[in-house]
PQR file with spaces between the fields and no chain letter, atoms N, CA, C, O and H, PARSE charges and radii, in Angstrom:
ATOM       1  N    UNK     1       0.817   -1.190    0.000 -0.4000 1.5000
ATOM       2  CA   UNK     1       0.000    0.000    0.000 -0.0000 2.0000
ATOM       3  C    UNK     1       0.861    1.254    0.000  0.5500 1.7000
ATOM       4  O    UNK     1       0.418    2.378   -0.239 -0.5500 1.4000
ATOM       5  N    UNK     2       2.133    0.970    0.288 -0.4000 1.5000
ATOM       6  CA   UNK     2       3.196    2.469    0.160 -0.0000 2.0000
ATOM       7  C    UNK     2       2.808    3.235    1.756  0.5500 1.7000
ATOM       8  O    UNK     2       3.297    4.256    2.240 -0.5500 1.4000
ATOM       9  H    UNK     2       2.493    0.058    0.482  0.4000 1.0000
ATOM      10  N    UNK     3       2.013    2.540    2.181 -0.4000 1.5000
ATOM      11  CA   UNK     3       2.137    4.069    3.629 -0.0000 2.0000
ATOM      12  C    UNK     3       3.529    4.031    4.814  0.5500 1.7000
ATOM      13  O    UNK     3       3.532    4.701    5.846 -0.5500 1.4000
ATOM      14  H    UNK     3       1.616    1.711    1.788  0.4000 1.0000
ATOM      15  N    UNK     4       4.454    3.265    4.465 -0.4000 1.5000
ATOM      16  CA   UNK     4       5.893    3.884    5.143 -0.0000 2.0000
ATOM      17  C    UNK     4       6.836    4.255    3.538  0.5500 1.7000
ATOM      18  O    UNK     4       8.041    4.497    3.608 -0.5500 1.4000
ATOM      19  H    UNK     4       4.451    2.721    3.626  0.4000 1.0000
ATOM      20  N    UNK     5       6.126    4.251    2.222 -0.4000 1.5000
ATOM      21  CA   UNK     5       7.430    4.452    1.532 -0.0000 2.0000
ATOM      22  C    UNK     5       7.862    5.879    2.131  0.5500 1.7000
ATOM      23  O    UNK     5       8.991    6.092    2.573 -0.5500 1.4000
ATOM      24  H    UNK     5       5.147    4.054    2.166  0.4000 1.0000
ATOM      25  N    UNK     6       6.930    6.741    2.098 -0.4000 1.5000
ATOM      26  CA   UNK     6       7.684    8.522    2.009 -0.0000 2.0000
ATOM      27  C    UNK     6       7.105    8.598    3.880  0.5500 1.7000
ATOM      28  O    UNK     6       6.014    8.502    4.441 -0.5500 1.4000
ATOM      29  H    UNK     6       6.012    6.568    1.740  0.4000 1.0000
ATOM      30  N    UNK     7       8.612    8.833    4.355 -0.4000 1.5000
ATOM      31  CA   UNK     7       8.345    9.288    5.732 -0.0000 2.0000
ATOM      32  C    UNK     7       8.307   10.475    6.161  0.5500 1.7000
ATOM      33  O    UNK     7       8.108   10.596    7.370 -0.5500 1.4000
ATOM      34  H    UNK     7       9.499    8.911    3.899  0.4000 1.0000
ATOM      35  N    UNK     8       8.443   11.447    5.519 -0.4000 1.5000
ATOM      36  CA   UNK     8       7.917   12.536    6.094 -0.0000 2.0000
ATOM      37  C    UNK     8       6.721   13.245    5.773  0.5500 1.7000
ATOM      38  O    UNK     8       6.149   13.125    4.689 -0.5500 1.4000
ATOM      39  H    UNK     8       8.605   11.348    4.537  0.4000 1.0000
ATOM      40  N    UNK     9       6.360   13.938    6.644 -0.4000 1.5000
ATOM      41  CA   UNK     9       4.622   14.405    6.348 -0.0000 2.0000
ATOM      42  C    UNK     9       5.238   15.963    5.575  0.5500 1.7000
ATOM      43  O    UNK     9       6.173   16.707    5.874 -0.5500 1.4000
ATOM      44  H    UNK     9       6.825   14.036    7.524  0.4000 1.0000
ATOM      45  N    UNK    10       4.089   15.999    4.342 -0.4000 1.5000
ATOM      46  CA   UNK    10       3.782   16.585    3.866 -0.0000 2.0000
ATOM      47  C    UNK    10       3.275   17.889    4.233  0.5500 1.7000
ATOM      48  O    UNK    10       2.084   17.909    3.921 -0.5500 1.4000
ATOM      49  H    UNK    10       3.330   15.395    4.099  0.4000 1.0000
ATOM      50  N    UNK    11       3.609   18.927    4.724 -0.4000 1.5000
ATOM      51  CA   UNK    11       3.333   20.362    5.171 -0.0000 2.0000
ATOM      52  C    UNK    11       2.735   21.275    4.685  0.5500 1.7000
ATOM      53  O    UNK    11       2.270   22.225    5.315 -0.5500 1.4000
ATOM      54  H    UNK    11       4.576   18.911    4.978  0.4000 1.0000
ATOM      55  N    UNK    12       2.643   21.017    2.953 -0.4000 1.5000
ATOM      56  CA   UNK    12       2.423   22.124    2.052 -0.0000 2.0000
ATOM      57  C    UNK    12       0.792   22.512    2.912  0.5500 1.7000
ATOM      58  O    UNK    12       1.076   23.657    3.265 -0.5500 1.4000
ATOM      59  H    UNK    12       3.021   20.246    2.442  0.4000 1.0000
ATOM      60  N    UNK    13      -0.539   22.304    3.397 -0.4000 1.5000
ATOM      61  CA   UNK    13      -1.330   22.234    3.239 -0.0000 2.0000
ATOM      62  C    UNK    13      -1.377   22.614    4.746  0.5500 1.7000
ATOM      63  O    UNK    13      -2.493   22.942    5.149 -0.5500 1.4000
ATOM      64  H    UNK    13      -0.769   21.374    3.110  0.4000 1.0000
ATOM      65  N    UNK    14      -0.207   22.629    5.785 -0.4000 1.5000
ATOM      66  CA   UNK    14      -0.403   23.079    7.714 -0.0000 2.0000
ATOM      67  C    UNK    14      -1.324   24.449    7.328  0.5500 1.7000
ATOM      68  O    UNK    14      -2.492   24.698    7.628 -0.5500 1.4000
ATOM      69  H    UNK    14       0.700   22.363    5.457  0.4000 1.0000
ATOM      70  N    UNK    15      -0.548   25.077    6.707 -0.4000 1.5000
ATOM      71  CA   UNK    15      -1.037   26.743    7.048 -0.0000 2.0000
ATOM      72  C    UNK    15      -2.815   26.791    7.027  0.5500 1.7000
ATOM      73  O    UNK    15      -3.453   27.580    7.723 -0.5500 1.4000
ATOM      74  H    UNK    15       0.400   24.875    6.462  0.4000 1.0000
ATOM      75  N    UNK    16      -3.206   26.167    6.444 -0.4000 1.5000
ATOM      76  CA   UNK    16      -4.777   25.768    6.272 -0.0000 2.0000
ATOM      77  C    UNK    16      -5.202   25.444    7.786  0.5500 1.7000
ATOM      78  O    UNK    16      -5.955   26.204    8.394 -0.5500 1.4000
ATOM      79  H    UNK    16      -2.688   25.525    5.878  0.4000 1.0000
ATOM      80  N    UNK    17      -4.576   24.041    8.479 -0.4000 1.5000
ATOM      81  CA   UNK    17      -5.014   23.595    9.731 -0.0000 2.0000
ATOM      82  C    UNK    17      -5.699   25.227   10.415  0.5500 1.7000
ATOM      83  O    UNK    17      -5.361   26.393   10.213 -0.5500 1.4000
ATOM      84  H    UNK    17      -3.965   23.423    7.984  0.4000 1.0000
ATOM      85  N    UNK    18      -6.587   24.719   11.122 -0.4000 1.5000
ATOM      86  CA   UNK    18      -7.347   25.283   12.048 -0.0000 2.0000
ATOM      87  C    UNK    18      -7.922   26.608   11.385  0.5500 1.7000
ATOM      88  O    UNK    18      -8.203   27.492   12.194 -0.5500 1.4000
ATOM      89  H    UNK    18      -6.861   23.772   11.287  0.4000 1.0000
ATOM      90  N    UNK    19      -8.087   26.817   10.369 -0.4000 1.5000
ATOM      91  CA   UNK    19      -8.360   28.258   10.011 -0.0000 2.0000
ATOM      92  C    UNK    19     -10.021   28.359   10.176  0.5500 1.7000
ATOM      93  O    UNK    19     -10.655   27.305   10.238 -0.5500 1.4000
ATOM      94  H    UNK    19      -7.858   26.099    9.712  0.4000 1.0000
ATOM      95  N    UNK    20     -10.673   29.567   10.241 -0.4000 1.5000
ATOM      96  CA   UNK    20     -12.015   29.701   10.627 -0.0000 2.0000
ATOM      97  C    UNK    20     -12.870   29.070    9.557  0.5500 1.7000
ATOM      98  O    UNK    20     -14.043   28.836    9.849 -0.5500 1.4000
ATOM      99  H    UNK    20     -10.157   30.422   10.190  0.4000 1.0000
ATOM     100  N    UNK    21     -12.398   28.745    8.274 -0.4000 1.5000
ATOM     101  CA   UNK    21     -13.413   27.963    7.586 -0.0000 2.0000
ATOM     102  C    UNK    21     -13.257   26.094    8.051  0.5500 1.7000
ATOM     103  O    UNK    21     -14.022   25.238    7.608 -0.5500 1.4000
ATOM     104  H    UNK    21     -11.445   28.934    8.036  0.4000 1.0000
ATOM     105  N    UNK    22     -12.266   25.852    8.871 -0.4000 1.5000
ATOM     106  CA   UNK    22     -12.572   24.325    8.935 -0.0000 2.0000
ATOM     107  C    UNK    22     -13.264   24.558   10.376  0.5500 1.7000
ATOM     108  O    UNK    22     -14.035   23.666   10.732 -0.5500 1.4000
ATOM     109  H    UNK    22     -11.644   26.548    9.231  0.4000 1.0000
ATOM     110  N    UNK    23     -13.012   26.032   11.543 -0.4000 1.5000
ATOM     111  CA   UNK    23     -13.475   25.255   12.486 -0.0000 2.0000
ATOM     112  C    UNK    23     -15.504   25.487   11.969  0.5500 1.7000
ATOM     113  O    UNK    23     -16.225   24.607   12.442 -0.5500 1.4000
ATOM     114  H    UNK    23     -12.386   26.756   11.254  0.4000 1.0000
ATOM     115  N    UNK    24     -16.156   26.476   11.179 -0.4000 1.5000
ATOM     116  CA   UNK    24     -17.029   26.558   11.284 -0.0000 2.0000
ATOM     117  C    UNK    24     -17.704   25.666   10.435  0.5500 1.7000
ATOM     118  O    UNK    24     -18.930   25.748   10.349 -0.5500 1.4000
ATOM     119  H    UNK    24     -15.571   27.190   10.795  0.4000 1.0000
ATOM     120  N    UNK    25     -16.895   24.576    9.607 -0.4000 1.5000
ATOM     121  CA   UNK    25     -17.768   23.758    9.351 -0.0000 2.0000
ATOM     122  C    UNK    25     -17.575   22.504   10.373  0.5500 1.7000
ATOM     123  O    UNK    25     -18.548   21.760   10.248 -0.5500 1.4000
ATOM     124  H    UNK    25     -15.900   24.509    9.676  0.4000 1.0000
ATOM     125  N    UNK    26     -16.809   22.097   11.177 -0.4000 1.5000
ATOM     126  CA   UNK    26     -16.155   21.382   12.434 -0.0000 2.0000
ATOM     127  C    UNK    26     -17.478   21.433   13.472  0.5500 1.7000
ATOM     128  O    UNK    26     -17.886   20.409   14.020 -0.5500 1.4000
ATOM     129  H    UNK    26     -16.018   22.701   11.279  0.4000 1.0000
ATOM     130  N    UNK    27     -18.087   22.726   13.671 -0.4000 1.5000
ATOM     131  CA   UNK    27     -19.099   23.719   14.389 -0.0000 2.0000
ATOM     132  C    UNK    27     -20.335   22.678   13.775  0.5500 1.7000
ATOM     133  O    UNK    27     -20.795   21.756   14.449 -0.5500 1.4000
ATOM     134  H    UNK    27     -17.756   23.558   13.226  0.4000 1.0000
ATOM     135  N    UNK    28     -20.890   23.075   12.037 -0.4000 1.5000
ATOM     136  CA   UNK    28     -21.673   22.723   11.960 -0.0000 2.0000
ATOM     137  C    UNK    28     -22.151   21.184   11.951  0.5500 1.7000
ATOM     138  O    UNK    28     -23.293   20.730   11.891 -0.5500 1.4000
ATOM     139  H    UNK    28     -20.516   23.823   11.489  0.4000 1.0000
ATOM     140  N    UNK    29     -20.771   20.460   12.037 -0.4000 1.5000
ATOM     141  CA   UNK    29     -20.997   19.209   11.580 -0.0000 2.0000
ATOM     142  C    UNK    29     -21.274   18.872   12.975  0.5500 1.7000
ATOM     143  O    UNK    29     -22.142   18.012   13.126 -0.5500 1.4000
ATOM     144  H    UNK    29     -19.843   20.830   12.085  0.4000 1.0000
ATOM     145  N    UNK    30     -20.743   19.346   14.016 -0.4000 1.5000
ATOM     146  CA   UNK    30     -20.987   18.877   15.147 -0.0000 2.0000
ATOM     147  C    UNK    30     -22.646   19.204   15.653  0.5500 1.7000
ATOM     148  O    UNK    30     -23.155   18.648   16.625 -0.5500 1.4000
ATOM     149  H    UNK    30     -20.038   20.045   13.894  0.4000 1.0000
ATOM     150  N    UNK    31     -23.181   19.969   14.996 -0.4000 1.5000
ATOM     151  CA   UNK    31     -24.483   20.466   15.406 -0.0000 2.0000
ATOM     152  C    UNK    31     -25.478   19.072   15.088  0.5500 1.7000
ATOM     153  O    UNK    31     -26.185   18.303   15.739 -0.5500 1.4000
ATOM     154  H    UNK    31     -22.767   20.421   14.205  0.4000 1.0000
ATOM     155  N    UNK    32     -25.133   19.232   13.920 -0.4000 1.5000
ATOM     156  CA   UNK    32     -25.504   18.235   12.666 -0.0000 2.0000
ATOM     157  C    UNK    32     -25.993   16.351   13.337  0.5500 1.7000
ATOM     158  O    UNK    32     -27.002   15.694   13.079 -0.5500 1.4000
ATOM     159  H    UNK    32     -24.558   19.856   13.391  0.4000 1.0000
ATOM     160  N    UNK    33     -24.440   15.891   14.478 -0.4000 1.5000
ATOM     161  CA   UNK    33     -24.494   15.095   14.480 -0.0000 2.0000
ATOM     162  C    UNK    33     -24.826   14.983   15.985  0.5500 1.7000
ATOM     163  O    UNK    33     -24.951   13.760   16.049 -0.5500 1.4000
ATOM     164  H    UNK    33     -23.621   16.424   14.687  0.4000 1.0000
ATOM     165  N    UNK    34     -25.036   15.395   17.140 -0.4000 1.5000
ATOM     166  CA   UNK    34     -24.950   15.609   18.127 -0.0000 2.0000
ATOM     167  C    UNK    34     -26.344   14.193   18.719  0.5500 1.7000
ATOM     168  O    UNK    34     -27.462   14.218   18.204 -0.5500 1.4000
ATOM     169  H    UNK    34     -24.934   16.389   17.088  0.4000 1.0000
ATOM     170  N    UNK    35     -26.129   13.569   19.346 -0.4000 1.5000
ATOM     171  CA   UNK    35     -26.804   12.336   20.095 -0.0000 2.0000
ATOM     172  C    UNK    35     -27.221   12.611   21.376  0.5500 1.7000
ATOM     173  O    UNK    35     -26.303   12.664   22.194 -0.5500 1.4000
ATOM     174  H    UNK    35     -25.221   13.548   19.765  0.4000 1.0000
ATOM     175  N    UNK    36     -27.879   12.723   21.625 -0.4000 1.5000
ATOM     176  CA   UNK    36     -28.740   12.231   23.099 -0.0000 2.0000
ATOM     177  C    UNK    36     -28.583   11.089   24.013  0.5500 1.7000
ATOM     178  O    UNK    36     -29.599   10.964   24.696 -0.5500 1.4000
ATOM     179  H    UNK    36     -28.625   12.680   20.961  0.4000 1.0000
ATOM     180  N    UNK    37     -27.694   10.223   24.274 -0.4000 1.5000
ATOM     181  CA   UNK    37     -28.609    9.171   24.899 -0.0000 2.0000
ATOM     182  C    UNK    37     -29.522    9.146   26.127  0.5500 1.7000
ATOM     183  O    UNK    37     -29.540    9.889   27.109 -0.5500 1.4000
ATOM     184  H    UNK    37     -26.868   10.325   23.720  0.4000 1.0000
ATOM     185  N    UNK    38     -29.959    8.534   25.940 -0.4000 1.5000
ATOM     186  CA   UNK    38     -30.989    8.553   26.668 -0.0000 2.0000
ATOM     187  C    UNK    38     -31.014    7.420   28.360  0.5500 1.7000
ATOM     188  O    UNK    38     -30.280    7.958   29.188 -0.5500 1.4000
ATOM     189  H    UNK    38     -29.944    7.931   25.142  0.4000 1.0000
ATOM     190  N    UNK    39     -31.267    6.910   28.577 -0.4000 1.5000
ATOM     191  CA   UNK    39     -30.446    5.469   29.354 -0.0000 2.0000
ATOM     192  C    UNK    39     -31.386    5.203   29.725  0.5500 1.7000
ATOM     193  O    UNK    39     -31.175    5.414   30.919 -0.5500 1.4000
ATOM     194  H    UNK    39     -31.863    6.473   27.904  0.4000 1.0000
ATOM     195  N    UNK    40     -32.869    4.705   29.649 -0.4000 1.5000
ATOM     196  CA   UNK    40     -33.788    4.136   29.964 -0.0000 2.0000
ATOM     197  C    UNK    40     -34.556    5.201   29.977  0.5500 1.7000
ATOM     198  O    UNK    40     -34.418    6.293   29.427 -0.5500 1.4000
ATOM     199  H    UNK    40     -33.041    4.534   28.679  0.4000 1.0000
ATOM     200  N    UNK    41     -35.901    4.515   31.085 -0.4000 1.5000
ATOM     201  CA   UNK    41     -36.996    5.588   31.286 -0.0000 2.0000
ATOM     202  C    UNK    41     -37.383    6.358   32.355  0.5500 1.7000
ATOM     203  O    UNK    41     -38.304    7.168   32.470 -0.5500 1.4000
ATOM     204  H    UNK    41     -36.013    3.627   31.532  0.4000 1.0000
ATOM     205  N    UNK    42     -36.185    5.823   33.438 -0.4000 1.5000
ATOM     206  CA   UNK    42     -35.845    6.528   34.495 -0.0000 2.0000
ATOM     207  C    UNK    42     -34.248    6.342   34.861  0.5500 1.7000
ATOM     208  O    UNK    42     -33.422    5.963   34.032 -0.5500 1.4000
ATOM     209  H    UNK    42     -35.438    5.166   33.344  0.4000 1.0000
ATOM     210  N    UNK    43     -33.895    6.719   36.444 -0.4000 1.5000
ATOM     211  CA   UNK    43     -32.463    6.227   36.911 -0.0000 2.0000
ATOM     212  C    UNK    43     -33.170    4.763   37.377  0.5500 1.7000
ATOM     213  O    UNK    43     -32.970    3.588   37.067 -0.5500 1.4000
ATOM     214  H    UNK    43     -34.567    7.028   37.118  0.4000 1.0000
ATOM     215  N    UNK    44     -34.004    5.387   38.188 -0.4000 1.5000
ATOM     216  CA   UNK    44     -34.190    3.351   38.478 -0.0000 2.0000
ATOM     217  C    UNK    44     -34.269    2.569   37.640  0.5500 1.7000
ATOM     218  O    UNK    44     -33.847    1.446   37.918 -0.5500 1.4000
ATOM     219  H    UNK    44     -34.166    6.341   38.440  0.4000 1.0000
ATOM     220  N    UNK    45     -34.665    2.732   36.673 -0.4000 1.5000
ATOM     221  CA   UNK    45     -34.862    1.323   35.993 -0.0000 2.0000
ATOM     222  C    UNK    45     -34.209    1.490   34.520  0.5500 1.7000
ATOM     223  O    UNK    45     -34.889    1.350   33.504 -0.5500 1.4000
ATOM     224  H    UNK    45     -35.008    3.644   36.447  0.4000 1.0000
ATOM     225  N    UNK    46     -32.354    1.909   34.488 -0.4000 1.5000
ATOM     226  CA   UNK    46     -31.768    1.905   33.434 -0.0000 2.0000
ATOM     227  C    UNK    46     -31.720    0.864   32.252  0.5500 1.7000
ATOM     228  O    UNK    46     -31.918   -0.318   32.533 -0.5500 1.4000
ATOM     229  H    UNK    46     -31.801    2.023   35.314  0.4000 1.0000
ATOM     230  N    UNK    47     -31.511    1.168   31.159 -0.4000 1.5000
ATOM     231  CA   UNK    47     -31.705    0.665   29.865 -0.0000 2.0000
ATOM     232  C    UNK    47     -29.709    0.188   29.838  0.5500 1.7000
ATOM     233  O    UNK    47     -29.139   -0.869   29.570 -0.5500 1.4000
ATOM     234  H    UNK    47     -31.350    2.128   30.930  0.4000 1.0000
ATOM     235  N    UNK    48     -29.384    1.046   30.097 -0.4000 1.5000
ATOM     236  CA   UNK    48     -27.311    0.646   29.814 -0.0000 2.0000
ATOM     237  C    UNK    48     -26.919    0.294   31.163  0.5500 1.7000
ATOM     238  O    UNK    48     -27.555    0.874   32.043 -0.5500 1.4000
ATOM     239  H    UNK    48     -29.847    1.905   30.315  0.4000 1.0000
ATOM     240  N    UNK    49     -26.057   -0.486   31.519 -0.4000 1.5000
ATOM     241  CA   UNK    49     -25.247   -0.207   32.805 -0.0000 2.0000
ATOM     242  C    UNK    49     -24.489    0.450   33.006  0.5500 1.7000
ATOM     243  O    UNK    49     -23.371    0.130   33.411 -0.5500 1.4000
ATOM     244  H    UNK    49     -25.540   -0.957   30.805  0.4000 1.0000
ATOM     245  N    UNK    50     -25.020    1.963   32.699 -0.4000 1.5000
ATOM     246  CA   UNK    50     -23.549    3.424   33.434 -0.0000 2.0000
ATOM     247  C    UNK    50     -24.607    3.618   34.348  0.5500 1.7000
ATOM     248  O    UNK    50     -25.815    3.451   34.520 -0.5500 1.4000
ATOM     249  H    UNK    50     -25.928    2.223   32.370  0.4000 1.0000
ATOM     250  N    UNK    51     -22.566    4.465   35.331 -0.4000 1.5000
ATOM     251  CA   UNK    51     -23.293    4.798   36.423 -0.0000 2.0000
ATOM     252  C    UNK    51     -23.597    6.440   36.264  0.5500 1.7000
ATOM     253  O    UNK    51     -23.020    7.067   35.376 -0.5500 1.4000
ATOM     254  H    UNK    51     -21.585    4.600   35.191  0.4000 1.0000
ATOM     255  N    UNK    52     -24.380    6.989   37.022 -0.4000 1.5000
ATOM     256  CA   UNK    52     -24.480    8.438   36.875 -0.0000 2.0000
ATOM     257  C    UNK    52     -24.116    8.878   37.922  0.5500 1.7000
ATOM     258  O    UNK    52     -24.175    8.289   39.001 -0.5500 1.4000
ATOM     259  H    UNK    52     -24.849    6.479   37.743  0.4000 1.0000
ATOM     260  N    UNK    53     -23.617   10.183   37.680 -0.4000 1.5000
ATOM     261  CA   UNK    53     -23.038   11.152   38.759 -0.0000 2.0000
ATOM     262  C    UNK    53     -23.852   12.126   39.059  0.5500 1.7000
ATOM     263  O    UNK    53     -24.204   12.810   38.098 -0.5500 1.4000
ATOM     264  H    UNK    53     -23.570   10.661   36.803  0.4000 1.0000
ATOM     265  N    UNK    54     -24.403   12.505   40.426 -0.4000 1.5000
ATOM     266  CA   UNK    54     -24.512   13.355   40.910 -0.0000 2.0000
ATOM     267  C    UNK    54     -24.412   14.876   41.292  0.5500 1.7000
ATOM     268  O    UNK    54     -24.947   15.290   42.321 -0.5500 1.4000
ATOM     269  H    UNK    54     -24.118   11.950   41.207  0.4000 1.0000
């Protein structure tokens, strides 16, 4: 597959990292995907075995 032929990382493309257009789509994707769980239908009578904190 070649992923140890070239060992050094490629840089041309750092100056990009973190700039305000990746974090605001970073932002939206996180909006986008964001989960709930839920853990049953009360604490007493949980659906997962976590514990909850207080």
């Amino acid at each position: 597959m070649g992923l140890f032929e070239k060992l050094l990382a490629d840089y041309s493309m750092a100056k990009y990292l973190g700039s305000q257009e990746h974090r605001d789509l970073a932002r939206e994707v996180v909006r986008k995907t964001l989960v709930l769980l839920k853990n049953g239908k009360s604490l007493k009578t949980p659906l997962l075995p976590l514990l909850s904190r207080r």
